[in-house]
mmCIF file of the N, C-alpha and C atoms, coordinates in Angstrom:
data_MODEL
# 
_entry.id   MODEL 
# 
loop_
_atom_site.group_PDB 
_atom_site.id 
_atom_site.type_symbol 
_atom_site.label_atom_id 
_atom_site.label_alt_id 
_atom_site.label_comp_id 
_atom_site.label_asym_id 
_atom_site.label_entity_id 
_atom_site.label_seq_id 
_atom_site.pdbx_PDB_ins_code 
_atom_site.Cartn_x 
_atom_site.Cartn_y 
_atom_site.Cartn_z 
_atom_site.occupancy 
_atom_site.B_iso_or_equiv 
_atom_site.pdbx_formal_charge 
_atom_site.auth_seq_id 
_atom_site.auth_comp_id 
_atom_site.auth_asym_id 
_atom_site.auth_atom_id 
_atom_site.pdbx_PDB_model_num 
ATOM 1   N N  . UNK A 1 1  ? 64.111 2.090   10.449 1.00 0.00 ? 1  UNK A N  1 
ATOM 2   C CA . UNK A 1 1  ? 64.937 0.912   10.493 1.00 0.00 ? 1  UNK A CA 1 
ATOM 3   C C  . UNK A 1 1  ? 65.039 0.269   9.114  1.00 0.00 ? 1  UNK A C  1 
ATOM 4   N N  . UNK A 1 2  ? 63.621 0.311   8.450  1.00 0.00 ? 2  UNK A N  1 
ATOM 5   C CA . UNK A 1 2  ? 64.237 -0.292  7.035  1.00 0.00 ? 2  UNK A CA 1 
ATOM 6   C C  . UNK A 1 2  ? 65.389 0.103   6.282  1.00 0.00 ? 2  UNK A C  1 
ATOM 7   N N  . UNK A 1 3  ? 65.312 1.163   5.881  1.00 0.00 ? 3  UNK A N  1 
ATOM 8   C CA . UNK A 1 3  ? 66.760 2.109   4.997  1.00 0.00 ? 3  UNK A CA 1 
ATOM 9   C C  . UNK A 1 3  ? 67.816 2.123   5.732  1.00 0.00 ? 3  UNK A C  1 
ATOM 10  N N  . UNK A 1 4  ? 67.408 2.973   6.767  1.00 0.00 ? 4  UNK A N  1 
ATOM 11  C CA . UNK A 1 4  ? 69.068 3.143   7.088  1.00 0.00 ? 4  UNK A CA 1 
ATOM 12  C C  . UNK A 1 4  ? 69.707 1.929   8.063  1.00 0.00 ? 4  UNK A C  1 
ATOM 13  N N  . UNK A 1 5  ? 68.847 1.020   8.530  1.00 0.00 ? 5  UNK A N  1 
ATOM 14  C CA . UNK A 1 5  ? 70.188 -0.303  9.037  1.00 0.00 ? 5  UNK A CA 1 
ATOM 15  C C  . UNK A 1 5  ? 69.611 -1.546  8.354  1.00 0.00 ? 5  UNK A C  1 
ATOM 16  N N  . UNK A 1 6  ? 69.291 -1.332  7.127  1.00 0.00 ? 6  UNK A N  1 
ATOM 17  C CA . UNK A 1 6  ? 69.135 -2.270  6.129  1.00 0.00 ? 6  UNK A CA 1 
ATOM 18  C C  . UNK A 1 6  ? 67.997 -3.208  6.245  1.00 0.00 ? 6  UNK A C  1 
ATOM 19  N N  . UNK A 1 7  ? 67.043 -3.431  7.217  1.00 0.00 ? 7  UNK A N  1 
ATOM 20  C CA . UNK A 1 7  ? 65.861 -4.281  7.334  1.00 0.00 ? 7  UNK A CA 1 
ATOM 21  C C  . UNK A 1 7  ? 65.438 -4.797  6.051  1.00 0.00 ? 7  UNK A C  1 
ATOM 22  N N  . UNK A 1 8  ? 65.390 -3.940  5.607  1.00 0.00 ? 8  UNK A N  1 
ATOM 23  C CA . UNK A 1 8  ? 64.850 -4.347  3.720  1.00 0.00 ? 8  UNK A CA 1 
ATOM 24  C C  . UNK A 1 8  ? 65.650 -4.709  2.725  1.00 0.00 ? 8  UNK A C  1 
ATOM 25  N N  . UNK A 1 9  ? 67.457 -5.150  2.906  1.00 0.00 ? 9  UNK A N  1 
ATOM 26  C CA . UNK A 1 9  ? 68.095 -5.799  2.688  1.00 0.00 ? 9  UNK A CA 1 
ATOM 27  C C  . UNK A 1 9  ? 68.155 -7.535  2.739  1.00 0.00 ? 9  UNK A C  1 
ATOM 28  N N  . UNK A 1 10 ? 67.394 -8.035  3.715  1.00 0.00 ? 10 UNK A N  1 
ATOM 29  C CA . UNK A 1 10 ? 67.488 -9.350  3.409  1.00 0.00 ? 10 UNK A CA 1 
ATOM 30  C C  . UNK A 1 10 ? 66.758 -10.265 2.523  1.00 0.00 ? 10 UNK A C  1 
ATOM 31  N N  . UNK A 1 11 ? 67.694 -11.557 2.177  1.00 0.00 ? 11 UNK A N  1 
ATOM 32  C CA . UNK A 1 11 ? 67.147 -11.591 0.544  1.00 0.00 ? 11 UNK A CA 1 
ATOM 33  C C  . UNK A 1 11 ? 67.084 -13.244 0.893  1.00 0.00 ? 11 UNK A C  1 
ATOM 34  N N  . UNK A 1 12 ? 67.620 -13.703 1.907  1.00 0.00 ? 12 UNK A N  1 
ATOM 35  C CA . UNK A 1 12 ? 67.801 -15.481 2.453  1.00 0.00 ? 12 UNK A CA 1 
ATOM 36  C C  . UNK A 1 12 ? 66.283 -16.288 2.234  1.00 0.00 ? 12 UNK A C  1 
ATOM 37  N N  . UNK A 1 13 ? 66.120 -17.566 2.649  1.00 0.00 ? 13 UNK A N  1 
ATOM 38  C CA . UNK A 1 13 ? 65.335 -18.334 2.355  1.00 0.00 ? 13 UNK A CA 1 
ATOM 39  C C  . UNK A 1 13 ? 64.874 -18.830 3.640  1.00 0.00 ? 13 UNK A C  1 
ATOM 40  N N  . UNK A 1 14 ? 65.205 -18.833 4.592  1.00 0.00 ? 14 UNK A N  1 
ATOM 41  C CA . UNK A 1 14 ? 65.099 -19.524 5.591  1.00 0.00 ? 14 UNK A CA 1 
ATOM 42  C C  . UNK A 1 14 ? 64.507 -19.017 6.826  1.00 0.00 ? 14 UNK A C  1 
ATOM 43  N N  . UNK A 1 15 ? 63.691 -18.947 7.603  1.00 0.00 ? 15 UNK A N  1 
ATOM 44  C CA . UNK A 1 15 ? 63.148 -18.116 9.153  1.00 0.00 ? 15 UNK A CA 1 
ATOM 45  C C  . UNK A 1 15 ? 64.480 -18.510 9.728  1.00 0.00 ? 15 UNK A C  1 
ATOM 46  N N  . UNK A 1 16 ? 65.368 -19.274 10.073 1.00 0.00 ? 16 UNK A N  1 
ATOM 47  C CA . UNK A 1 16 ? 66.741 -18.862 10.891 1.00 0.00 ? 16 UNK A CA 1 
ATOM 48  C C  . UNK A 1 16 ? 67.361 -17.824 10.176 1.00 0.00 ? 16 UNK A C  1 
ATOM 49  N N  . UNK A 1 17 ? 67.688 -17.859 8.871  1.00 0.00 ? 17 UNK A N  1 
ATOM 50  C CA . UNK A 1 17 ? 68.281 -16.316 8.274  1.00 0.00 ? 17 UNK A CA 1 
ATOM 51  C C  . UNK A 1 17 ? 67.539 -14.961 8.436  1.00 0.00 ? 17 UNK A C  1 
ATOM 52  N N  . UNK A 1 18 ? 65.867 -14.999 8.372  1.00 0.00 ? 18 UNK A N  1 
ATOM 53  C CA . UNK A 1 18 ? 65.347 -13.868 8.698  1.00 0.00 ? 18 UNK A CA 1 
ATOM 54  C C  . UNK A 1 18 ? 65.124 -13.609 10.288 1.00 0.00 ? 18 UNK A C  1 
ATOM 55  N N  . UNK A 1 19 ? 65.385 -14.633 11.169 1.00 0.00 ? 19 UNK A N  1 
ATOM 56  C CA . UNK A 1 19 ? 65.257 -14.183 12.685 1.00 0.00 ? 19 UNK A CA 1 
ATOM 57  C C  . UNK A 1 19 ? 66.571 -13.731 12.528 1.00 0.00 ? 19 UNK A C  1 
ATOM 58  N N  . UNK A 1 20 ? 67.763 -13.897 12.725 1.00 0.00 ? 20 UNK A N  1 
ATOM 59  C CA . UNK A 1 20 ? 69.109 -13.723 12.577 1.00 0.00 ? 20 UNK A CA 1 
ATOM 60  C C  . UNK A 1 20 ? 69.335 -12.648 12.116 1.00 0.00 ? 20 UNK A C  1 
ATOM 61  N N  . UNK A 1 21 ? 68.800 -11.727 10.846 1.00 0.00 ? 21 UNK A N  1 
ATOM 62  C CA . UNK A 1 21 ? 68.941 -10.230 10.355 1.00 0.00 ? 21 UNK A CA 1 
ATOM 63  C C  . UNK A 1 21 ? 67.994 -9.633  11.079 1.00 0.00 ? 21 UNK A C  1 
ATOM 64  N N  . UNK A 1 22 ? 66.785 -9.877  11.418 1.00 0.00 ? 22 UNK A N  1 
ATOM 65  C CA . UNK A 1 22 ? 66.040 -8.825  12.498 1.00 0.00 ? 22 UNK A CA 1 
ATOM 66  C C  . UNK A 1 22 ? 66.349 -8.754  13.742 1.00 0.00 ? 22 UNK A C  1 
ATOM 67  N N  . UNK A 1 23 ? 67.101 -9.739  14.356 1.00 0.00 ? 23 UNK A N  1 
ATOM 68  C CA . UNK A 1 23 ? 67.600 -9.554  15.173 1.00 0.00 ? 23 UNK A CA 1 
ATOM 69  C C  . UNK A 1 23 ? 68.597 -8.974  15.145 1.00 0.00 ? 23 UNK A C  1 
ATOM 70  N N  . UNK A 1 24 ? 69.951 -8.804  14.569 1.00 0.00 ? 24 UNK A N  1 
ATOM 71  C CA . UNK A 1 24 ? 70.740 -8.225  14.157 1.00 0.00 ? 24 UNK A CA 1 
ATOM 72  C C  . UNK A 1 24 ? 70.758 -6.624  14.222 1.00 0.00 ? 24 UNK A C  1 
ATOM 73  N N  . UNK A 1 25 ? 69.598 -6.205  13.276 1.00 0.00 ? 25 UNK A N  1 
ATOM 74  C CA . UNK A 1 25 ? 69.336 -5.157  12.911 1.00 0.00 ? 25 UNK A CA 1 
ATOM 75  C C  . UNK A 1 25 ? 68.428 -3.900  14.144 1.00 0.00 ? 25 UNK A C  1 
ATOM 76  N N  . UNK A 1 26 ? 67.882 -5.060  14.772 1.00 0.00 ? 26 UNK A N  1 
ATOM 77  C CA . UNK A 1 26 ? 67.121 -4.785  16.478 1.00 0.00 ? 26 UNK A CA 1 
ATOM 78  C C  . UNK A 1 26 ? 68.337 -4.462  17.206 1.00 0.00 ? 26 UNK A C  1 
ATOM 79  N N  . UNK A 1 27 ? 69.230 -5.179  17.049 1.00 0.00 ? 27 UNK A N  1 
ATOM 80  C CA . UNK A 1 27 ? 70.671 -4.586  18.197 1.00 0.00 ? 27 UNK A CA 1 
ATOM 81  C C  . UNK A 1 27 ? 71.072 -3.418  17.710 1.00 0.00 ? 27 UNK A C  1 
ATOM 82  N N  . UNK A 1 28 ? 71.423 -3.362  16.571 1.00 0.00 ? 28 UNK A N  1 
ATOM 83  C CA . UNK A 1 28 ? 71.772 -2.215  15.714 1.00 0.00 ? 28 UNK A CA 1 
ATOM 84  C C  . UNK A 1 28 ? 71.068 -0.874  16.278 1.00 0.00 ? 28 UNK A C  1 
ATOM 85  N N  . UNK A 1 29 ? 69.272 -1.021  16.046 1.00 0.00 ? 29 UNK A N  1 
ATOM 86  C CA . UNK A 1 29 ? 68.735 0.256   16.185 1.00 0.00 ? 29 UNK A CA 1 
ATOM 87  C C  . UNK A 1 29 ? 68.914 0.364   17.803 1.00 0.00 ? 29 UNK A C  1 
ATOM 88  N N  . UNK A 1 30 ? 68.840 -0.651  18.482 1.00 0.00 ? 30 UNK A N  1 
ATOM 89  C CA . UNK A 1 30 ? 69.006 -0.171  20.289 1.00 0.00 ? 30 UNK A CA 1 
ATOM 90  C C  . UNK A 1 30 ? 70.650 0.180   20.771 1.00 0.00 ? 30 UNK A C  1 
ATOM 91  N N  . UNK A 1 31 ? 71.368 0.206   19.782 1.00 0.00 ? 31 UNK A N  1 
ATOM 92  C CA . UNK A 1 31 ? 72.860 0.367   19.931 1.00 0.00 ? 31 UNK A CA 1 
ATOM 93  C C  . UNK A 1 31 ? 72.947 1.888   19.641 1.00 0.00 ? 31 UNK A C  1 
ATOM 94  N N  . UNK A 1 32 ? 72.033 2.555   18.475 1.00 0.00 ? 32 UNK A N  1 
ATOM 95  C CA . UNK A 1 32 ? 72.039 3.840   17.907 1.00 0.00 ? 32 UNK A CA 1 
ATOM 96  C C  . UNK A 1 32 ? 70.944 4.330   18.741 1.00 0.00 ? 32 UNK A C  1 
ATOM 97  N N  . UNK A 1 33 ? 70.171 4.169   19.639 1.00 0.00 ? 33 UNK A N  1 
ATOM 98  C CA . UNK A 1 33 ? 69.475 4.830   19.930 1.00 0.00 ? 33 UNK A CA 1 
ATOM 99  C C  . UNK A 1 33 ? 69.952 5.259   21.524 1.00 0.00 ? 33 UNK A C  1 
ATOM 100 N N  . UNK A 1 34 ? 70.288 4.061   22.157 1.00 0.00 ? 34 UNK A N  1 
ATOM 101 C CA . UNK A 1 34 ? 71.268 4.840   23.409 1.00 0.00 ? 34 UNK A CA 1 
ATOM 102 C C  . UNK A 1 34 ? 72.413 5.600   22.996 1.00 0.00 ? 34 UNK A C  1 
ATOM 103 N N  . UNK A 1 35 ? 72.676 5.285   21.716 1.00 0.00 ? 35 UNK A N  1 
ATOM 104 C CA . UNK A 1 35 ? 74.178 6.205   21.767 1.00 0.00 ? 35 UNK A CA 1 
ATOM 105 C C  . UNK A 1 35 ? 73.761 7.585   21.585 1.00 0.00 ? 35 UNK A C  1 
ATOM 106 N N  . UNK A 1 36 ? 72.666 7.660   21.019 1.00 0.00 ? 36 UNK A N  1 
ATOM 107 C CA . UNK A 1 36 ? 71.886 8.932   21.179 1.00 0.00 ? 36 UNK A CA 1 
ATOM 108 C C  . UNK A 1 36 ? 71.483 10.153  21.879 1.00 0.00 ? 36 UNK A C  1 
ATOM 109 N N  . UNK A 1 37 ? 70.828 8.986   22.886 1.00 0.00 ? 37 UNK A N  1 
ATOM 110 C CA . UNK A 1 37 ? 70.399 9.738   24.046 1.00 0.00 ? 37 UNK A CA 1 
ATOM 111 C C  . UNK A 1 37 ? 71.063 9.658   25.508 1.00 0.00 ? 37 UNK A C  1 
ATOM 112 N N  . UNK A 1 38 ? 72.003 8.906   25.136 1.00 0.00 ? 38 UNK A N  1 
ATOM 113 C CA . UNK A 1 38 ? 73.496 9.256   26.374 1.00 0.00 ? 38 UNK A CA 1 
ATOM 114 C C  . UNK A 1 38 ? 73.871 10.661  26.098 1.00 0.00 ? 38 UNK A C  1 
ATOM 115 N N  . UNK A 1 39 ? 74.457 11.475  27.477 1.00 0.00 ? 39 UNK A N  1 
ATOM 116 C CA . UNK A 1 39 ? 74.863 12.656  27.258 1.00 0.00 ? 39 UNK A CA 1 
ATOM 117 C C  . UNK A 1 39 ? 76.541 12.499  26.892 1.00 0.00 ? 39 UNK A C  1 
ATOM 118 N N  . UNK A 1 40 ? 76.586 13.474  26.358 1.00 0.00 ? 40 UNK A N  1 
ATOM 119 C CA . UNK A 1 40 ? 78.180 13.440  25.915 1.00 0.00 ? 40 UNK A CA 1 
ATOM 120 C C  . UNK A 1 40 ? 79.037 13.521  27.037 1.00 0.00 ? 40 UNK A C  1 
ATOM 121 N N  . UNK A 1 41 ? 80.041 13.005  27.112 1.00 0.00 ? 41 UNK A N  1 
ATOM 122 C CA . UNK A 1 41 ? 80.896 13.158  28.306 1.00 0.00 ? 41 UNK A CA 1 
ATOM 123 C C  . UNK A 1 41 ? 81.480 14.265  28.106 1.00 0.00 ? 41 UNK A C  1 
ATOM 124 N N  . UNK A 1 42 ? 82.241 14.736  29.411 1.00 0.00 ? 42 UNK A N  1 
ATOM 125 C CA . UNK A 1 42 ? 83.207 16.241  28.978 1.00 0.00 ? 42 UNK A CA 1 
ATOM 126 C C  . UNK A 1 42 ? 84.197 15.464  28.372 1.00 0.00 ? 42 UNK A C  1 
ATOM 127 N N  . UNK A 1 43 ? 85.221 16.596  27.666 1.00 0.00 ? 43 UNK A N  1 
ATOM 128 C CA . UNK A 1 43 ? 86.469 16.244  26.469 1.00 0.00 ? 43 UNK A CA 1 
ATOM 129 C C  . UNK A 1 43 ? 87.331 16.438  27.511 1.00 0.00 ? 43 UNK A C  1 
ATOM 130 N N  . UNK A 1 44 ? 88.335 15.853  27.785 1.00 0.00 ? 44 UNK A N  1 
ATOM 131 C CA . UNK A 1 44 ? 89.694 15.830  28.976 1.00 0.00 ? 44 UNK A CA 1 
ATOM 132 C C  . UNK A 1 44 ? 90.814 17.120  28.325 1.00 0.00 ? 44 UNK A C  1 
ATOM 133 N N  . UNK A 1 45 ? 91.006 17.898  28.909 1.00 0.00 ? 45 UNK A N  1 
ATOM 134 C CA . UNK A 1 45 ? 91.613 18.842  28.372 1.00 0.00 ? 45 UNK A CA 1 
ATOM 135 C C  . UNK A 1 45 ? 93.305 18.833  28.771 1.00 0.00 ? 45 UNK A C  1 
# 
C-alpha cells in the first residue's frame, strides 16, 4: 500500500488530512483487492 496507492505520499499537517488520505487509500486497496478476486464475467459474444 505504501508505493503503489501512495500511503507515503502524504505531506499535510493536520490528523483530519492524515485520517482523510488513509482512509482514502484503505478504499483504494479494498476496491483493488475485490476487483481481484472477483471472477471475470463471460465476454457477450
Amino acid at each position: 500500500m505504501k508505493t503503489v496507492l501512495g500511503l507515503d505520499h502524504f505531506e499535510g499537517r493536520s490528523f483530519n488530512g492524515w485520517h482523510r488520505h488513509v482512509t482514502l487509500v484503505t478504499a483504494a486497496h479494498l476496491f483493488l483487492t475485490e476487483q481481484r478476486r472477483s471472477p471475470k464475467a463471460p465476454a457477450r459474444a
